[in-house]
C-alpha positions as CSV (number, residue, x, y, z in Angstrom):
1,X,4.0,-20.1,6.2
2,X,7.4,-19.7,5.3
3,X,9.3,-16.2,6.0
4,X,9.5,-15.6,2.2
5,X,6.3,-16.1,1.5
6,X,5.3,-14.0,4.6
7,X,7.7,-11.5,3.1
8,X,5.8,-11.2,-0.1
9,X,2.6,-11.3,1.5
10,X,3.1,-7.8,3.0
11,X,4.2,-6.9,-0.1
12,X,1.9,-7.6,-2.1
13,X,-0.7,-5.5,0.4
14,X,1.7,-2.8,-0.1
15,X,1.5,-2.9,-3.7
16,X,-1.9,-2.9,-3.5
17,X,-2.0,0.2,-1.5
18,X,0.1,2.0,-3.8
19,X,-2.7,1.0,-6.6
20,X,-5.4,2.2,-4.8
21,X,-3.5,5.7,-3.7
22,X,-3.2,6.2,-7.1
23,X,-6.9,5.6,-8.4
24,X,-8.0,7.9,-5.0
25,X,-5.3,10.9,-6.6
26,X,-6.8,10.3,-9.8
27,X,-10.1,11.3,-7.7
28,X,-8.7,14.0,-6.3
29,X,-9.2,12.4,-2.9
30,X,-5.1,13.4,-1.5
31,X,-5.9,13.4,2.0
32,X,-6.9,9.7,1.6
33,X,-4.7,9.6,-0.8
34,X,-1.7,10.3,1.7
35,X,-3.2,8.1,4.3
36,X,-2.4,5.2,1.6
37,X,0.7,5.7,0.8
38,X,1.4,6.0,4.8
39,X,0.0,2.7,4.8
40,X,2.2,1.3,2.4
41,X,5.4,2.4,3.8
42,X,4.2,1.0,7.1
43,X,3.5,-2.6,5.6
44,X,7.3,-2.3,4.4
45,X,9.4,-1.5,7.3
């Protein structure tokens, strides 16, 4: 696996992330919903 594809990869699971934060706010779920978006950030840096 090249680095830009390993790059998007972790992307791509942050994007995802951010999706499913949104569906739980939606939900009215925010403490998961926070716990998401932590995640996301995380798969960023």
């Amino acid at each position: 696996m090249t680095n830009e594809e390993r790059v998007k990869y972790w992307i791509d699971l942050s994007d995802r992330d951010v999706d499913t934060a949104g569906w739980l706010i939606k939900g009215g779920h925010n403490l998961y919903t926070g716990y998401m978006c932590h995640q996301a950030v995380e798969k960023l840096f």
